[in-house]
Structure formats: structure tokens, C-alpha cells
C-alpha positions in Angstrom: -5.1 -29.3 -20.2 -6.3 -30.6 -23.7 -6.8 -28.2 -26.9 -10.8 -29.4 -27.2 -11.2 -27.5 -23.4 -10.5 -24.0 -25.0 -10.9 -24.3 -29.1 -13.2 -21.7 -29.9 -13.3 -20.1 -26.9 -12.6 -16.2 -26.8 -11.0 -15.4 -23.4 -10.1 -11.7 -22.2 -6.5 -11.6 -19.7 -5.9 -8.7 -18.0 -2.1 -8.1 -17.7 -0.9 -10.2 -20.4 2.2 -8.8 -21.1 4.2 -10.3 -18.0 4.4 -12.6 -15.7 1.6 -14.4 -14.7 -0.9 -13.1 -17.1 1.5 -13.6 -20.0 1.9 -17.5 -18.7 -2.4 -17.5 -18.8 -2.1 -15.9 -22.4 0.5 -18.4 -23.8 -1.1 -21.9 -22.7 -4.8 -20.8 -23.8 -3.2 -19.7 -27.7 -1.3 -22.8 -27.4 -4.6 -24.6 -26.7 -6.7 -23.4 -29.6 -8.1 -20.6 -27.8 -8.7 -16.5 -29.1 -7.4 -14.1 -26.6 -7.8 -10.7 -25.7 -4.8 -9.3 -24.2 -5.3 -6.2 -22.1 -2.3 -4.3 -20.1 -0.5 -1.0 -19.7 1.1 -1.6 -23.1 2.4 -4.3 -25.6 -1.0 -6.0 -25.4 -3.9 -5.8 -28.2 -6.1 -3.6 -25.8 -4.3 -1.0 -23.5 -5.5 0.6 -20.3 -4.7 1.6 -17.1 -6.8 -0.1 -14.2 -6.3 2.4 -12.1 -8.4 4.8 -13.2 -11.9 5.2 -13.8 -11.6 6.2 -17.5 -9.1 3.4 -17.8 -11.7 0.9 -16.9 -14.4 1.9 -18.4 -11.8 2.4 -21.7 -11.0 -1.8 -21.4 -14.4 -2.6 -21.1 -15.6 -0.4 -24.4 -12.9 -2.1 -26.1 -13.3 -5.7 -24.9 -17.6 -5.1 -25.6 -16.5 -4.0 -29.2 -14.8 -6.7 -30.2 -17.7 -9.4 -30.1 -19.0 -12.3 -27.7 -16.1 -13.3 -24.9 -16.4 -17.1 -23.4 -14.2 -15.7 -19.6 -12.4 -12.8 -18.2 -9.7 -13.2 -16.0 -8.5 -10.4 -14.2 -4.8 -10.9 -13.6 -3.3 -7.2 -13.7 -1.9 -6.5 -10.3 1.1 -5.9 -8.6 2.5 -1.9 -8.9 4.1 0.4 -6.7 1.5 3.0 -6.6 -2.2 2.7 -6.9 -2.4 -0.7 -5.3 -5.7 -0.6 -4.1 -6.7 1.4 -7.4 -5.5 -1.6 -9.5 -5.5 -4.9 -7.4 -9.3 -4.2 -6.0 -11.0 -1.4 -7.5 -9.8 -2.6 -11.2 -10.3 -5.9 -10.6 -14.0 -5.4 -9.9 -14.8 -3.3 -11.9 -13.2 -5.4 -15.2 -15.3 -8.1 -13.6 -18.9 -6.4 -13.3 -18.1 -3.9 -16.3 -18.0 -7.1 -18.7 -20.1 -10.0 -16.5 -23.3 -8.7 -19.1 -21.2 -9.3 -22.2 -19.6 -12.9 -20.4 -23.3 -13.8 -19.7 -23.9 -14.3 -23.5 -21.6 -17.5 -23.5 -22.8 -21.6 -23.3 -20.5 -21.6 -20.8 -18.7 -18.4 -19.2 -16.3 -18.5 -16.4 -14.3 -16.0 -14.4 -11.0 -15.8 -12.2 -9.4 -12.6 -10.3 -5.7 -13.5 -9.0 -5.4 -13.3 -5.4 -2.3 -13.7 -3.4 -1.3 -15.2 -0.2 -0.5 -11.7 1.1 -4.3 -11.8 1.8 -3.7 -14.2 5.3 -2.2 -10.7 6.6 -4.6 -8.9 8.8 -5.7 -5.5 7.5 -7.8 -2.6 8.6 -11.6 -3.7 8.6 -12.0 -0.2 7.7 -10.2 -0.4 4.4 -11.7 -3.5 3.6 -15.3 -2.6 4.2 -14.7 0.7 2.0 -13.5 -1.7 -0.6 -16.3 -3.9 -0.4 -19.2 -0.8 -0.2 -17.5 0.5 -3.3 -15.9 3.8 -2.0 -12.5 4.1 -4.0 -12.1 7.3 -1.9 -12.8 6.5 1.5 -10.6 3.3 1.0 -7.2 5.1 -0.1 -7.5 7.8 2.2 -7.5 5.2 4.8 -4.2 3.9 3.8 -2.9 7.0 3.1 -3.8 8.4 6.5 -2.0 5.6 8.6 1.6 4.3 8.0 1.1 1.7 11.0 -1.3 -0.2 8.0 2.0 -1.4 6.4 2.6 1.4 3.9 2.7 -1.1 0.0 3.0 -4.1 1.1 -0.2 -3.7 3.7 -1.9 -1.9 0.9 -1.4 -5.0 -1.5 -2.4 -7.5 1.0 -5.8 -5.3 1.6 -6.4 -5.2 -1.9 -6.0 -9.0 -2.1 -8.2 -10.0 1.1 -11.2 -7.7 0.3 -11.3 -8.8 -3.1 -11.0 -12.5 -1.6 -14.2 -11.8 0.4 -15.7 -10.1 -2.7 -15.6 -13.7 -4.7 -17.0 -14.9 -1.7 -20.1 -12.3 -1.4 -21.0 -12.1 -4.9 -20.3 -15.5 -6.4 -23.5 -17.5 -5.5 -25.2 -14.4 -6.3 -28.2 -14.6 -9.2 -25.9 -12.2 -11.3 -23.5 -14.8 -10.9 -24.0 -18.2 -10.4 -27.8 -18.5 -11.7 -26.6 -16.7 -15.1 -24.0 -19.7 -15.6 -21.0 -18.2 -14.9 -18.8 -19.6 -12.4 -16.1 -17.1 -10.4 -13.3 -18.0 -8.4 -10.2 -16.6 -7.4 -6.1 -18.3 -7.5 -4.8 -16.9 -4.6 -0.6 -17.0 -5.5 2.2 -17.7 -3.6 5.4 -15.9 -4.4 6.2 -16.9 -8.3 9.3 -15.6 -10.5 7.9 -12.7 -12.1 8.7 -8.8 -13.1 5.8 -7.6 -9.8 7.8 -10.0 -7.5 11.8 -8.8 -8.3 11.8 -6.6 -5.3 12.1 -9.6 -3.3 15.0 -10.6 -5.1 16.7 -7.6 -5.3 18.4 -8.8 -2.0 19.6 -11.6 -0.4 17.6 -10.5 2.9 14.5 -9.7 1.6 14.2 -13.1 -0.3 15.3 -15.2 3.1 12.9 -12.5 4.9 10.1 -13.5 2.2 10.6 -16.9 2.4 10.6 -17.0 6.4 7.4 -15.8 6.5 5.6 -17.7 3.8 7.4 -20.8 3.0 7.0 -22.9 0.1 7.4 -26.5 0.5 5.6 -27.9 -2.1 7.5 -26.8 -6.1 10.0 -24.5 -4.0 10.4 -20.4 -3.7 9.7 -18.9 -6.0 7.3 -20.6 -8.2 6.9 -20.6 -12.2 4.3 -18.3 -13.4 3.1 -21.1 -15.4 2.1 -23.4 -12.5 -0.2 -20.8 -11.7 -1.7 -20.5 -15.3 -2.3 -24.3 -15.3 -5.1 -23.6 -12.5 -6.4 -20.2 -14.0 -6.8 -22.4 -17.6 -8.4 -25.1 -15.9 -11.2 -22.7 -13.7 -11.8 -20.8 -17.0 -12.6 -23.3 -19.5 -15.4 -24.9 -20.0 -14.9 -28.1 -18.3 -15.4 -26.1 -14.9 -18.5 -27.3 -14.0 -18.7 -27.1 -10.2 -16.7 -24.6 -8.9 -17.6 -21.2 -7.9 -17.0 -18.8 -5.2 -13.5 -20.9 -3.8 -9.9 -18.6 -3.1 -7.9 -21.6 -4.2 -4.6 -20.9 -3.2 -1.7 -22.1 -6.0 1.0 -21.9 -3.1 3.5 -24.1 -2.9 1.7 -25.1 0.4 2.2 -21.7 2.3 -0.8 -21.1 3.7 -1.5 -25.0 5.0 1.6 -24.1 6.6 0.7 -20.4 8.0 -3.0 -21.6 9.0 -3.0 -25.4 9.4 -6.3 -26.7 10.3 -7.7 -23.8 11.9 -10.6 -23.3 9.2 -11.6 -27.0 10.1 -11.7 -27.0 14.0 
């Protein structure tokens, strides 16, 4: 990544104050970029995602601010209010500012996925998501404990926002007003969302088992992922749009294979 990519460049990062989204934060200032840093606190705009008011709060304060060159939406992760955050925020940080990100030479946007979007989930839940009803969409997982309880509730979050990139991308809002939008879909990377799967032995081997890492080892570095997310958001992206590119480690090669190419 050289320092000319992002120089000048004014890019807003959603939960920059750990993990992931501080690793995004750290290589763009170190690359000459201005960057808004938006979380729960310890970040120069604070808001909660999983609210209504709380998005609508970021957006008024990113819009105030001045002319943004790319958002990426990286808040995620949580205990409660995962479809709240991980979906429902996530779009609506995107659309709220995609008007103000439209102003740029050259605007770009990436959401972070996950790779706990291969898991099957309720078509119900993910077609609330994608219709835009917040309501109907919780009450769904709320109402059926077979749907995985968190864990299902993250992974529904993270494939219906997957197929959101997909739907809207190409879109004329989108793609014919420049700006290109993508999602990093993560493996499972050494950061404060993922220590429950370190808080024991058996859950880590569990974790592992199921999505396994052969490429850079379990778990990854946060920065690995921000390499990509960098890269998709600065200007030098002039291609790509609308592809869940999945910074993995190789784990879903090996839970898929080939099986999107037969």
C-alpha cells in the first residue's frame, strides 16, 4: 500500500477503536490519509449503531464535518443487538452517507462481512433484513431458539448484508455515481469481538474444526484484514464492485470447494 493511494483522502471507519477497525484506522493515518473515527467511545465521533437515533446521530456528524473520499463500515461484533448493529447499522451508515460519498473524484465503500455468513439461516430473517423491517427481523430471532440464538443471529446479519452488496452494488445509486462497494468477508482474527473463542481451550479447537485456516494460521492479525479493506477503499480501486471477498485464511475454499463453479 503506498502513501500517494490515500494522501488527501478523508476516510470515515466505523469501529475504530478496536480490532479490526483500529488496524483500518492505523495503516490509512500512516499512509497520509484523514480519518474519521466513529465507535461506541474513544473515537472522534461516538454512536451507537444499534439504534435509530444512533445512526442518524453518525451520519449528522460525519455530513458536518466536510466532503468524505470512503466509508467503511466495520463496527460489528456484540453480544446483544446483533442484527441491530451488524445489518441494520451497517446499511444504514452506508445509504445515510452514500449522497455525501458521491461528492468525491473517486469514492469507494466496504462493509466487513464474516465467514459466519456460509452458515444457513432463516430465509425469513434474511428477507426481513433485506425489505428493511428492523422489527419483523428481530422478532424472528427472538421467537425461535432452533435459529442459533448469537451466534445464528451474527451469521444472519453477515449473509443478508452479503446479499445486500450484491443487490445494490451495480445499482445507478451505486456504481453509475462512481462509487465502488464491496464487502471483506473475515475469518476468525485476534481481536477484543472474537475472545470468546479463546476463552477456552474447547471452543477455540471447536472454532477451528469447523472453519479452518490453512493459509496465515488461526487466528489471523486484524491487520491482514486492513491490508484488503485499504486497498478496496482507495482510490486505486478501479474495477471492483459488488464482490464478498473473503480475507480467510482459506476457510471457505475449504468449506465450499468448487461448488460455486460446477
Amino acid at each position: 500500500m503506498t502513501r500517494s493511494e490515500h494522501a488527501g483522502r478523508t476516510y470515515v471507519v466505523t469501529g475504530s477503536a478496536s480490532g479490526i477497525g483500529a488496524a483500518t484506522a492505523r495503516l490509512l493515518r500512516e499512509s497520509g490519509a484523514d480519518v474519521i473515527g466513529c465507535d461506541l467511545s474513544g473515537a472522534e465521533i461516538q454512536a451507537d449503531l444499534s439504534t435509530p437515533d444512533g445512526r442518524q446521530s453518525l451520519v449528522d456528524q460525519v455530513a458536518s464535518r466536510g466532503a468524505i473520499d470512503a466509508v467503511l463500515s466495520i463496527a460489528g461484533g456484540g453480544k446483544t443487538g446483533l442484527l441491530q448493529t451488524n445489518y441494520f447499522g451497517a446499511v444504514a451508515t452506508l445509504e445515510g452517507l452514500r449522497p455525501l460519498l458521491a461528492q468525491s473524484e473517486s469514492p469507494r465503500a466496504v462493509v466487513v462481512s464474516s465467514t459466519s455468513s456460509l452458515s444457513p439461516a432463516d430465509e425469513r430473517v434474511l428477507q426481513a433484513c433485506l425489505d428493511g423491517d428492523e422489527a419483523a427481523a428481530v422478532a424472528y430471532v427472538e421467537a425461535d431458539p432452533s435459529a442459533g440464538g448469537a451466534a445464528g443471529a451474527y451469521g444472519a446479519a453477515k449473509r443478508a448484508l452479503n446479499r445486500w452488496v450484491r443487490r445494490v452494488a451495480p445499482t445507478p445509486e451505486w456504481a453509475q455515481a462512481g462509487i465502488a462497494l464491496n464487502a471483506v468477508a473475515s475469518g476468525v482474527v485476534d481481536t477484543p469481538a472474537a475472545s470468546w473463542i479463546f476463552a477456552s481451550e474447547e471452543t477455540r479447537i471447536a472454532v477451528e474444526t469447523a472453519a479452518p485456516q490453512p493459509f496465515g494460521g488461526f487466528p489471523g492479525r486484524p491487520e491482514w484484514v486492513a491490508e484488503l479493506i485499504c486497498w478496496l477503499a482507495g482510490a486505486g480501486n478501479r474495477f471492483v464492485t459488488g464482490q464478498i471477498i473473503f480475507a480467510d485464511g482459506g476457510a471457505e475454499t475449504k468449506l465450499i470447494g468448487d461448488l460455486h463453479w460446477r
